[in-house]
PDB file of N, H, CA, C and O in Angstrom:
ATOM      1  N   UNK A   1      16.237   8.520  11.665  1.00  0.00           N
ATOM      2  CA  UNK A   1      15.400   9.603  12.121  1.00  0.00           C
ATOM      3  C   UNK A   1      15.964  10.127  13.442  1.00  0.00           C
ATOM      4  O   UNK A   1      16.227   9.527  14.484  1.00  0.00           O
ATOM      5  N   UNK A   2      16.079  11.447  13.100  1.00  0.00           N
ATOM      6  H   UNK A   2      15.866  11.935  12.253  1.00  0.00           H
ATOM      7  CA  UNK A   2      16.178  11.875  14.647  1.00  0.00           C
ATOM      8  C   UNK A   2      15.086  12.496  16.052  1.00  0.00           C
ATOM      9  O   UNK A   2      14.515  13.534  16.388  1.00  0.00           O
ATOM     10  N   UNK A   3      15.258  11.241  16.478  1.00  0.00           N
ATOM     11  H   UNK A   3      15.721  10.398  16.205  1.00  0.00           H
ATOM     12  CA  UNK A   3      14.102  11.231  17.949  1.00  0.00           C
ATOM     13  C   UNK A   3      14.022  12.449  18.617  1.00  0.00           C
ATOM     14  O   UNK A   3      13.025  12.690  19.298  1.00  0.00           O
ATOM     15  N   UNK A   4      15.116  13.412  18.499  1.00  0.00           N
ATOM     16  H   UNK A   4      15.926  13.216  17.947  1.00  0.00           H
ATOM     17  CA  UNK A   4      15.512  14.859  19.425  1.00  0.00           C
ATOM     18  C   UNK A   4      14.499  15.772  18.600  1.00  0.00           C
ATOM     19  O   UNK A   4      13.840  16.517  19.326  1.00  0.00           O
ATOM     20  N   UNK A   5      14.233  15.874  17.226  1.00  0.00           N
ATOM     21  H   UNK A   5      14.768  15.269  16.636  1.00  0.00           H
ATOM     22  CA  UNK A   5      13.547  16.622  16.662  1.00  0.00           C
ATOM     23  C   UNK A   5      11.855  16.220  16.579  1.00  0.00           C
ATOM     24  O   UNK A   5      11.412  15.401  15.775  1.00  0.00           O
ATOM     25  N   UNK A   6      11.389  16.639  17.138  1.00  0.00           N
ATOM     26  H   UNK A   6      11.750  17.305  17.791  1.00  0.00           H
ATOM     27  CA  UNK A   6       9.734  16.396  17.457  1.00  0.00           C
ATOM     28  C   UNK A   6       8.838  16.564  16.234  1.00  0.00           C
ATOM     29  O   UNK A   6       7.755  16.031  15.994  1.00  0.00           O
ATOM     30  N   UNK A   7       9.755  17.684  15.311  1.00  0.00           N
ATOM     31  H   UNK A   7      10.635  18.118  15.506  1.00  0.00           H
ATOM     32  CA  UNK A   7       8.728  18.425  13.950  1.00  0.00           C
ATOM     33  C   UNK A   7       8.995  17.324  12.695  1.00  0.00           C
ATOM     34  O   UNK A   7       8.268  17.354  11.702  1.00  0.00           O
ATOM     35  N   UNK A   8      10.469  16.022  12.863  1.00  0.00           N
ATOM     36  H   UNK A   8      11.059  15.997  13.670  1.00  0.00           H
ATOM     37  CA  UNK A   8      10.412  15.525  12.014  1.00  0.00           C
ATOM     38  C   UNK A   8       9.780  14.416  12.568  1.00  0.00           C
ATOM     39  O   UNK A   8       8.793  14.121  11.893  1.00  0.00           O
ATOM     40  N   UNK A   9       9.930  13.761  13.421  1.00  0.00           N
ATOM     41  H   UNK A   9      10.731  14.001  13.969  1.00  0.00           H
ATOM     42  CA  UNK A   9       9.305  12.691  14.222  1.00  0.00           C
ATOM     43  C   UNK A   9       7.909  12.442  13.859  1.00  0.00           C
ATOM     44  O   UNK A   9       7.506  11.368  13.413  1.00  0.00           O
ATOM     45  N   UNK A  10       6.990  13.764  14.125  1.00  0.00           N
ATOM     46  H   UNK A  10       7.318  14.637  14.487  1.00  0.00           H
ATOM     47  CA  UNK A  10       5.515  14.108  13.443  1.00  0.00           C
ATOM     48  C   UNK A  10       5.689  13.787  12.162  1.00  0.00           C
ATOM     49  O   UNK A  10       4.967  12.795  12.064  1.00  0.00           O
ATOM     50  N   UNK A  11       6.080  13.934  11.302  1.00  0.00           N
ATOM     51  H   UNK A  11       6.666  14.740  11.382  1.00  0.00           H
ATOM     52  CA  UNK A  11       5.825  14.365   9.917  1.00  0.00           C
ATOM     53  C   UNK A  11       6.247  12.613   9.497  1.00  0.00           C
ATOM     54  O   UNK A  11       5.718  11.926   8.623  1.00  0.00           O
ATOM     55  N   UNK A  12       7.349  12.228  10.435  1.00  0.00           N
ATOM     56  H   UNK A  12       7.779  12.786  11.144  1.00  0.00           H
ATOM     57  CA  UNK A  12       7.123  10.289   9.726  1.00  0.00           C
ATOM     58  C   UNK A  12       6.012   9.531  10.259  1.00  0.00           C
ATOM     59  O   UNK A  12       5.643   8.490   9.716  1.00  0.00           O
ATOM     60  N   UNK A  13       5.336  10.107  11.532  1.00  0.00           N
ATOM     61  H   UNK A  13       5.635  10.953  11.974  1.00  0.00           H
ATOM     62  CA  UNK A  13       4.367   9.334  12.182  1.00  0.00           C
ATOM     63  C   UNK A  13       3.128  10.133  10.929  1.00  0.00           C
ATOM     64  O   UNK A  13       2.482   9.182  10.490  1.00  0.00           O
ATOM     65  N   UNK A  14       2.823  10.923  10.527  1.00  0.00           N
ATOM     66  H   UNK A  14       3.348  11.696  10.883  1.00  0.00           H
ATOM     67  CA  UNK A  14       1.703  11.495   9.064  1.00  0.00           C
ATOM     68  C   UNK A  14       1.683  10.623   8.479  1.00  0.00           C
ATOM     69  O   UNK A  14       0.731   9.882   8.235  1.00  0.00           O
ATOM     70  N   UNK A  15       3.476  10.522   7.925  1.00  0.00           N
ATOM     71  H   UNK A  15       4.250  11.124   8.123  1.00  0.00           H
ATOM     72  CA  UNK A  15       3.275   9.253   6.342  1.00  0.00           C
ATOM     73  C   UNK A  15       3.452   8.223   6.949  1.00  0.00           C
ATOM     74  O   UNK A  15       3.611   7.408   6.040  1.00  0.00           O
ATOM     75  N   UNK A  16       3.549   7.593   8.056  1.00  0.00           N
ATOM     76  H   UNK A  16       3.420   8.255   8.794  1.00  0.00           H
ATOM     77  CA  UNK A  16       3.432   5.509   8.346  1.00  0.00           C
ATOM     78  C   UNK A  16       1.856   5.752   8.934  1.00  0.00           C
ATOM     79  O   UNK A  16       1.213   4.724   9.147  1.00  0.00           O
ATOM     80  N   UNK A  17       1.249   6.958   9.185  1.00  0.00           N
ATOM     81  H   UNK A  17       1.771   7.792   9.012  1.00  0.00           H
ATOM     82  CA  UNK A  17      -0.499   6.439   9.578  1.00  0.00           C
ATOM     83  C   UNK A  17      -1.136   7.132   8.591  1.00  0.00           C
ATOM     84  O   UNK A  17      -2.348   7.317   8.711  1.00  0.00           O
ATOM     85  N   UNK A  18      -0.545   7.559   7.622  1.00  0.00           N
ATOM     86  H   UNK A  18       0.439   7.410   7.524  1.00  0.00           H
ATOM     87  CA  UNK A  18      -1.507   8.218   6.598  1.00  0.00           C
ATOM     88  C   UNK A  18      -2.703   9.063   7.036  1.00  0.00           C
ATOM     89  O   UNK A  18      -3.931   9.063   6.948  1.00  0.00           O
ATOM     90  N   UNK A  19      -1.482   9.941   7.670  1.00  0.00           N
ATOM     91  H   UNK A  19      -0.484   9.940   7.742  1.00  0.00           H
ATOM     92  CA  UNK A  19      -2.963  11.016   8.227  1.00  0.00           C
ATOM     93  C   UNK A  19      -2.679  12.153   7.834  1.00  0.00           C
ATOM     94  O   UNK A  19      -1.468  12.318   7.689  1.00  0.00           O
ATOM     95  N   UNK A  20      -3.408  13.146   7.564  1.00  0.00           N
ATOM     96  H   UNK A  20      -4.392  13.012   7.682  1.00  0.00           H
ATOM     97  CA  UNK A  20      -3.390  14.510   6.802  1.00  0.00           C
ATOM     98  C   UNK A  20      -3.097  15.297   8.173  1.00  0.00           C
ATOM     99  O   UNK A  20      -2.402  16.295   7.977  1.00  0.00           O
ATOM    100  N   UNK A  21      -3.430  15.106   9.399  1.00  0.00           N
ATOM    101  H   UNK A  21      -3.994  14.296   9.559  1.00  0.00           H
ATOM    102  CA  UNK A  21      -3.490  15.652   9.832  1.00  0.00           C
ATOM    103  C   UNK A  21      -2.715  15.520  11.320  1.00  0.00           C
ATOM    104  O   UNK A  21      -1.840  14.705  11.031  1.00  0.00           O
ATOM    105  N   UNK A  22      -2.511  15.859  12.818  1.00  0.00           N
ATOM    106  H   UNK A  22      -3.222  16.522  13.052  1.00  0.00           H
ATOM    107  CA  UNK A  22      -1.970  15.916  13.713  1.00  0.00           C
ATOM    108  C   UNK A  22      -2.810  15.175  14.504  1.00  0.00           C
ATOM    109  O   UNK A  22      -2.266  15.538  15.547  1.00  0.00           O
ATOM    110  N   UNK A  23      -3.681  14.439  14.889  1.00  0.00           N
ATOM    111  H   UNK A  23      -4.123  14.144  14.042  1.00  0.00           H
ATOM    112  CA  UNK A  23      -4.912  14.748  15.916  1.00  0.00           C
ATOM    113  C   UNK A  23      -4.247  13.399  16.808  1.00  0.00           C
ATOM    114  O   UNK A  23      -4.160  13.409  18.036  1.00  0.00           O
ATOM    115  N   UNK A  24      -3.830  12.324  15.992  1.00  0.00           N
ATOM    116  H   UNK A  24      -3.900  12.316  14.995  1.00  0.00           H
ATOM    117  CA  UNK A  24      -2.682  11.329  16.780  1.00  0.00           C
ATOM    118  C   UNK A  24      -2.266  11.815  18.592  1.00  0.00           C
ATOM    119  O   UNK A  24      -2.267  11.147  19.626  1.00  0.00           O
ATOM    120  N   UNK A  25      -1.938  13.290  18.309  1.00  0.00           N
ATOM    121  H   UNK A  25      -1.937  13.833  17.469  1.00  0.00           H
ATOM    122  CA  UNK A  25      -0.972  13.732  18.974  1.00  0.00           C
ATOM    123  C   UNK A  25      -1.625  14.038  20.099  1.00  0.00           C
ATOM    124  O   UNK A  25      -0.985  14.314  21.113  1.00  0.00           O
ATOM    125  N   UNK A  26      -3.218  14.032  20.085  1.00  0.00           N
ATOM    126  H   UNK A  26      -3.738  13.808  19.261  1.00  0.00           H
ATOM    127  CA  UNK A  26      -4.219  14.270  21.394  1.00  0.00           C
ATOM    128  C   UNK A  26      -4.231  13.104  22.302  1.00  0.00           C
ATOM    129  O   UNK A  26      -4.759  13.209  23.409  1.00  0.00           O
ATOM    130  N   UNK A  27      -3.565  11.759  21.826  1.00  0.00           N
ATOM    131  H   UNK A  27      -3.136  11.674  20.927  1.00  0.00           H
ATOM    132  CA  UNK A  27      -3.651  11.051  22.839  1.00  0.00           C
ATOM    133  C   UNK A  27      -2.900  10.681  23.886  1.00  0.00           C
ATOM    134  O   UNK A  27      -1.870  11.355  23.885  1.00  0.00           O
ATOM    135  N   UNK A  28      -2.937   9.933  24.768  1.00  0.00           N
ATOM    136  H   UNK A  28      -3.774   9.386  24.769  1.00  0.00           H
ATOM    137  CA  UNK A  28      -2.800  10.066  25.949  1.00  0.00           C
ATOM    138  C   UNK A  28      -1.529   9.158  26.111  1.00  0.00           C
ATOM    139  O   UNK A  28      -1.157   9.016  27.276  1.00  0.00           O
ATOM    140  N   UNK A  29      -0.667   8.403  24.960  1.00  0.00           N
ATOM    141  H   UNK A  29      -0.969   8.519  24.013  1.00  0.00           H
ATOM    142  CA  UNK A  29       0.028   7.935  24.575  1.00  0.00           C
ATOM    143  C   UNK A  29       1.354   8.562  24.291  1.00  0.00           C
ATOM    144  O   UNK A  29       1.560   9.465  23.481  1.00  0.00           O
ATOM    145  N   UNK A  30       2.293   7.925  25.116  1.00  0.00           N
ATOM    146  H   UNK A  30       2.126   7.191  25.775  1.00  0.00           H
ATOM    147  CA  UNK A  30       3.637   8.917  25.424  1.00  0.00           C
ATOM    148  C   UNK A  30       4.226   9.207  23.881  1.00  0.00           C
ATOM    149  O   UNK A  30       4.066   8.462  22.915  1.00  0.00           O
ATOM    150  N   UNK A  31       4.804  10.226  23.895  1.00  0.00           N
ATOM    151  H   UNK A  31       4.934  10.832  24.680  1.00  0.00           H
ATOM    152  CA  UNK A  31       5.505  10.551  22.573  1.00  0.00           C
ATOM    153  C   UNK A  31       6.436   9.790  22.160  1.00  0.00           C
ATOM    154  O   UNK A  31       7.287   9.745  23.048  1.00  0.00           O
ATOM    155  N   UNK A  32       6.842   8.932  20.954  1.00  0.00           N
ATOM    156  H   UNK A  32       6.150   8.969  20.233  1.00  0.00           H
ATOM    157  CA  UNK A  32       8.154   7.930  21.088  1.00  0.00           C
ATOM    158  C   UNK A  32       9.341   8.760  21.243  1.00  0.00           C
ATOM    159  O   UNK A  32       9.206   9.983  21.273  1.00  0.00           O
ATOM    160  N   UNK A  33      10.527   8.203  21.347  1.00  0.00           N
ATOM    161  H   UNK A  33      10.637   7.210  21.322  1.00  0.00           H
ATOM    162  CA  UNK A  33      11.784   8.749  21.610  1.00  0.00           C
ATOM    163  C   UNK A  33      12.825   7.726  21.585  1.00  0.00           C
ATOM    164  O   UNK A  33      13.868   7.853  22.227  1.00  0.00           O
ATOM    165  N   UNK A  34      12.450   6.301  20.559  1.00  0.00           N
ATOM    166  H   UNK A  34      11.603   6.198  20.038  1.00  0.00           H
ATOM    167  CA  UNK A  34      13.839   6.025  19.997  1.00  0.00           C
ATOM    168  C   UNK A  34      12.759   4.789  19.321  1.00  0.00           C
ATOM    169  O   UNK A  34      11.652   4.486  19.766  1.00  0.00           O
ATOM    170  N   UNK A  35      13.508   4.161  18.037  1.00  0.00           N
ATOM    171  H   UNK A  35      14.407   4.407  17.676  1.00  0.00           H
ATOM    172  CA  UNK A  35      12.509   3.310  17.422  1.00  0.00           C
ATOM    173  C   UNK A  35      11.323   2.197  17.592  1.00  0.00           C
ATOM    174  O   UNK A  35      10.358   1.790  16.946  1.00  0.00           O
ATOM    175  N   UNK A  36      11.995   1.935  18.903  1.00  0.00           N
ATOM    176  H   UNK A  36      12.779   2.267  19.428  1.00  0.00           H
ATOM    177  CA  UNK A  36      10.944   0.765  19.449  1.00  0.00           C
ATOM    178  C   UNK A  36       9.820   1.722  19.951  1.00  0.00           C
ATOM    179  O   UNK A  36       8.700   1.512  19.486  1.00  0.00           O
ATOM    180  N   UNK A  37       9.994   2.914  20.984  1.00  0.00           N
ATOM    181  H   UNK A  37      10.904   3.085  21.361  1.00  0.00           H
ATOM    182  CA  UNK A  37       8.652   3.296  21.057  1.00  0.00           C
ATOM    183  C   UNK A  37       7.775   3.926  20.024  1.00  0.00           C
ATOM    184  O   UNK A  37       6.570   4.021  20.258  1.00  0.00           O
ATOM    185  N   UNK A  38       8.377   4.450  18.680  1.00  0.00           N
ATOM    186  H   UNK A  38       9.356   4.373  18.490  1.00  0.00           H
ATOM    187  CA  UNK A  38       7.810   4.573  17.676  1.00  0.00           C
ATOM    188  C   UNK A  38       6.990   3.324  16.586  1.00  0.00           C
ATOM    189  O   UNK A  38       5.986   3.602  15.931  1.00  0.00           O
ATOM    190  N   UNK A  39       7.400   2.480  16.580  1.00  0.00           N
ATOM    191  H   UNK A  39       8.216   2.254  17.113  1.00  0.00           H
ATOM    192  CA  UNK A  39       6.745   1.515  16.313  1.00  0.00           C
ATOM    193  C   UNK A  39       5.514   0.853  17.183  1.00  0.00           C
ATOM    194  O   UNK A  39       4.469   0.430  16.689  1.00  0.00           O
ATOM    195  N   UNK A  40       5.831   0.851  18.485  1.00  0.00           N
ATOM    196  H   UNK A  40       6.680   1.194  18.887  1.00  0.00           H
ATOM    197  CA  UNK A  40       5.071   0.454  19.504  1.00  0.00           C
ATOM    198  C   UNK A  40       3.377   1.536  19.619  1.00  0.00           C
ATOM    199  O   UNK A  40       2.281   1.149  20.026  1.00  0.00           O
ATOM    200  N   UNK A  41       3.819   3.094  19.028  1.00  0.00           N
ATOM    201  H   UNK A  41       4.709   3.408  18.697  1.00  0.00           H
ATOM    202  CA  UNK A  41       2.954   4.374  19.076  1.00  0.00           C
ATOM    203  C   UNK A  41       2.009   3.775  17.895  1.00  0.00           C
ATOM    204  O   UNK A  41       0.787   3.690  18.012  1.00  0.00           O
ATOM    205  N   UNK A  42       2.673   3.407  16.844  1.00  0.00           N
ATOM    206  H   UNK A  42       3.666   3.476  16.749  1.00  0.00           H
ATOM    207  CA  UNK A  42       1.984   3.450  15.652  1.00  0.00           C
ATOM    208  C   UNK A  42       1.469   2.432  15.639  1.00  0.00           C
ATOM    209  O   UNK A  42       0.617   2.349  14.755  1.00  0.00           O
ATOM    210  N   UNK A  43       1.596   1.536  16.261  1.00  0.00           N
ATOM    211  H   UNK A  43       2.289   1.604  16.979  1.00  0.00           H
ATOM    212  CA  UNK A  43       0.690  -0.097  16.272  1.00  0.00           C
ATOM    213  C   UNK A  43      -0.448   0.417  16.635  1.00  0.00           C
ATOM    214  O   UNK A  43      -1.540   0.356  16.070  1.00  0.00           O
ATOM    215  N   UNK A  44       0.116   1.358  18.427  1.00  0.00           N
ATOM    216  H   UNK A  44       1.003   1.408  18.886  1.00  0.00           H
ATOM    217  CA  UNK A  44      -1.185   1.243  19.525  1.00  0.00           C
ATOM    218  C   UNK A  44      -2.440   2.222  18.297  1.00  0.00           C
ATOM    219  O   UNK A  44      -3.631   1.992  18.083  1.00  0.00           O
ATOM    220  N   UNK A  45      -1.597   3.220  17.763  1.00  0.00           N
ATOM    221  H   UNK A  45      -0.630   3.407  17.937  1.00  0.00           H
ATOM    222  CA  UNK A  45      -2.993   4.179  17.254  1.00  0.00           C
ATOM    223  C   UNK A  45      -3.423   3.857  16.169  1.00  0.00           C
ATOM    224  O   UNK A  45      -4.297   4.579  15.689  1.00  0.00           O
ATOM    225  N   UNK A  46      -2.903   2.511  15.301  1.00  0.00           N
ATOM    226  H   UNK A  46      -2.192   1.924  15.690  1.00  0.00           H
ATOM    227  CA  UNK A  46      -3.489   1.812  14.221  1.00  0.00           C
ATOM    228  C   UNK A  46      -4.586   0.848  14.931  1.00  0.00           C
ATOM    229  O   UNK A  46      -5.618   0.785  14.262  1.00  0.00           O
ATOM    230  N   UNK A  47      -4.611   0.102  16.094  1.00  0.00           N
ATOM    231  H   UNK A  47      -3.773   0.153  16.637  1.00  0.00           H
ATOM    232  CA  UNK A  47      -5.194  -0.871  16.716  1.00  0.00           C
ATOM    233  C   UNK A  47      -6.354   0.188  17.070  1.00  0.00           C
ATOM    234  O   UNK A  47      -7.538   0.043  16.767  1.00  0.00           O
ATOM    235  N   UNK A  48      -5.638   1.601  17.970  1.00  0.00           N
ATOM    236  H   UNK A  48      -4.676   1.719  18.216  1.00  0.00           H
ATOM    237  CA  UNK A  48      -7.247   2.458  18.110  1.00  0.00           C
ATOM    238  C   UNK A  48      -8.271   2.814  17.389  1.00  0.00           C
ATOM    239  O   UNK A  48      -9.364   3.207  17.798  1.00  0.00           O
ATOM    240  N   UNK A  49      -7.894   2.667  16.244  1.00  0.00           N
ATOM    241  H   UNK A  49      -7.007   2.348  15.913  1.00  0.00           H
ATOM    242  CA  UNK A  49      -8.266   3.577  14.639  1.00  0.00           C
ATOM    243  C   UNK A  49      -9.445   2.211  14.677  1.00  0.00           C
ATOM    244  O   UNK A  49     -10.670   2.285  14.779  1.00  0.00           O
ATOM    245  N   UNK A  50      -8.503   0.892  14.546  1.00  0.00           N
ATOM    246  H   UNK A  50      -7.509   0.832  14.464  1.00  0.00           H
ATOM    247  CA  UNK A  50      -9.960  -0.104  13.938  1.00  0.00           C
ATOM    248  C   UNK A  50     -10.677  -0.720  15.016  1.00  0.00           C
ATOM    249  O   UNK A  50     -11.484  -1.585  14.677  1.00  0.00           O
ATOM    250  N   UNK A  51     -10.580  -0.506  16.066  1.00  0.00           N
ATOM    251  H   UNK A  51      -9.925   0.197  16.342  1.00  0.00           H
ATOM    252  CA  UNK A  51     -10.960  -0.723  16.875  1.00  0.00           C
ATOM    253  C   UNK A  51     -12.208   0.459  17.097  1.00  0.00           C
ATOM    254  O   UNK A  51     -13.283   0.112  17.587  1.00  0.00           O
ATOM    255  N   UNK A  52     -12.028   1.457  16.810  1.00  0.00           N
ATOM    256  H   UNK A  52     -11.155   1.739  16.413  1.00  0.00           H
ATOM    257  CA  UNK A  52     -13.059   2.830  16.504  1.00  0.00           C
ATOM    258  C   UNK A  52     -13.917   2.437  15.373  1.00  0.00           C
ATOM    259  O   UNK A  52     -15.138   2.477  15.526  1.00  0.00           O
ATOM    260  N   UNK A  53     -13.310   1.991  14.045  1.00  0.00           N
ATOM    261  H   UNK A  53     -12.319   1.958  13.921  1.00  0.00           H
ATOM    262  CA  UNK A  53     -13.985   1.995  13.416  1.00  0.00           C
ATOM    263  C   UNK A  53     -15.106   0.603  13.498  1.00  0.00           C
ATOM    264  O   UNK A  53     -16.331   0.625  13.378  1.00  0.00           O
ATOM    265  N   UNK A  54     -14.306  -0.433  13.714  1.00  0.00           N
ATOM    266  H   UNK A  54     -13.311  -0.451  13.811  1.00  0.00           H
ATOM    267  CA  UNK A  54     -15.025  -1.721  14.244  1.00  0.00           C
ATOM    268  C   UNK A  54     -16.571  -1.257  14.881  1.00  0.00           C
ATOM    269  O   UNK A  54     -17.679  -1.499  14.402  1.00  0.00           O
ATOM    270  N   UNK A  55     -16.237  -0.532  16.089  1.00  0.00           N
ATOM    271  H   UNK A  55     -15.337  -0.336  16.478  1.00  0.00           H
ATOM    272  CA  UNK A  55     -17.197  -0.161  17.155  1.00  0.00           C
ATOM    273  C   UNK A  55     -18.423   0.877  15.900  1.00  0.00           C
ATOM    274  O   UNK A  55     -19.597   0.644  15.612  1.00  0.00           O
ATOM    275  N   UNK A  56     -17.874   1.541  15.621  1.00  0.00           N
ATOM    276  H   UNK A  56     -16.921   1.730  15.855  1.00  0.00           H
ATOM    277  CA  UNK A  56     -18.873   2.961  14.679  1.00  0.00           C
ATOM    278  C   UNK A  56     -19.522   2.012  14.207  1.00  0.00           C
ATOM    279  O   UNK A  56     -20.717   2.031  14.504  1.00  0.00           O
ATOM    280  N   UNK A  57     -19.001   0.739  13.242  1.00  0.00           N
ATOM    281  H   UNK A  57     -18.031   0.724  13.000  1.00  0.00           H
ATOM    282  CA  UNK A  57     -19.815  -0.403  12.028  1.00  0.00           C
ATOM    283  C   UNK A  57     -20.763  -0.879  12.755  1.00  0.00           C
ATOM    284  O   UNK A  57     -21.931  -0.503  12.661  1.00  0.00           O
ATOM    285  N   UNK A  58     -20.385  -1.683  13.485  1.00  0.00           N
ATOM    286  H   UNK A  58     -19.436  -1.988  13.561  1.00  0.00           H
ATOM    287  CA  UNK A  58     -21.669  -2.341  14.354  1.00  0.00           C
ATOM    288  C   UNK A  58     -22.588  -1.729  15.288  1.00  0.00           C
ATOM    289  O   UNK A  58     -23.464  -2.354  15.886  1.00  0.00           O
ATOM    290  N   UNK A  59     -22.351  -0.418  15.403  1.00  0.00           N
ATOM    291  H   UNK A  59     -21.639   0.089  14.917  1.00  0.00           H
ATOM    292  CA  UNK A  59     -23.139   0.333  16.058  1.00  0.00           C
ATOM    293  C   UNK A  59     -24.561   0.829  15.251  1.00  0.00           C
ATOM    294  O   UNK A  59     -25.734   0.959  15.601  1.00  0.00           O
ATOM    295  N   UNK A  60     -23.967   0.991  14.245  1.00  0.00           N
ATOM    296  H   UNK A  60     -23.014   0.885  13.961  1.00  0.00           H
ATOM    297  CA  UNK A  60     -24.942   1.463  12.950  1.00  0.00           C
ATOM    298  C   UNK A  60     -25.858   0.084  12.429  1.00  0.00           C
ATOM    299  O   UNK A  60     -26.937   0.239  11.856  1.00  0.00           O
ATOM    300  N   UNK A  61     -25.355  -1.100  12.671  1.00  0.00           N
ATOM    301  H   UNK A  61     -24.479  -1.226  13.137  1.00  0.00           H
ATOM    302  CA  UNK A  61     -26.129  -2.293  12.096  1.00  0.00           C
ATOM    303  C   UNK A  61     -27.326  -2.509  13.379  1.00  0.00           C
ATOM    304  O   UNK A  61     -28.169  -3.402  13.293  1.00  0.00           O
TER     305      UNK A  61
END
């Protein structure tokens, strides 16, 4: 992958978080720019995701 191109960079971070959509990109979490920080991006906003959802579940019980 090339890290210099931002429009493909997006489009592999879509299909490894299975998101339809961009909204990833609102956070406050630096953009990667070579594989380790891409892996490191997609942990942190998989860990945010259940960590959100965790919080929503037990909020409702």
């Amino acid at each position: 992958m090339d890290f210099s191109n931002r429009i493909e960079v997006i489009e592999h971070l879509k299909d490894d978080l299975e998101s339809t959509n961009c909204d990833f990109l609102t956070t406050d979490i630096p953009f990667p720019t070579d594989k380790e920080s891409y892996q490191q991006f997609i942990h942190t906003i998989k860990f945010m995701d259940s960590a959100i959802t965790d919080y929503e579940r037990t909020r409702k019980e």
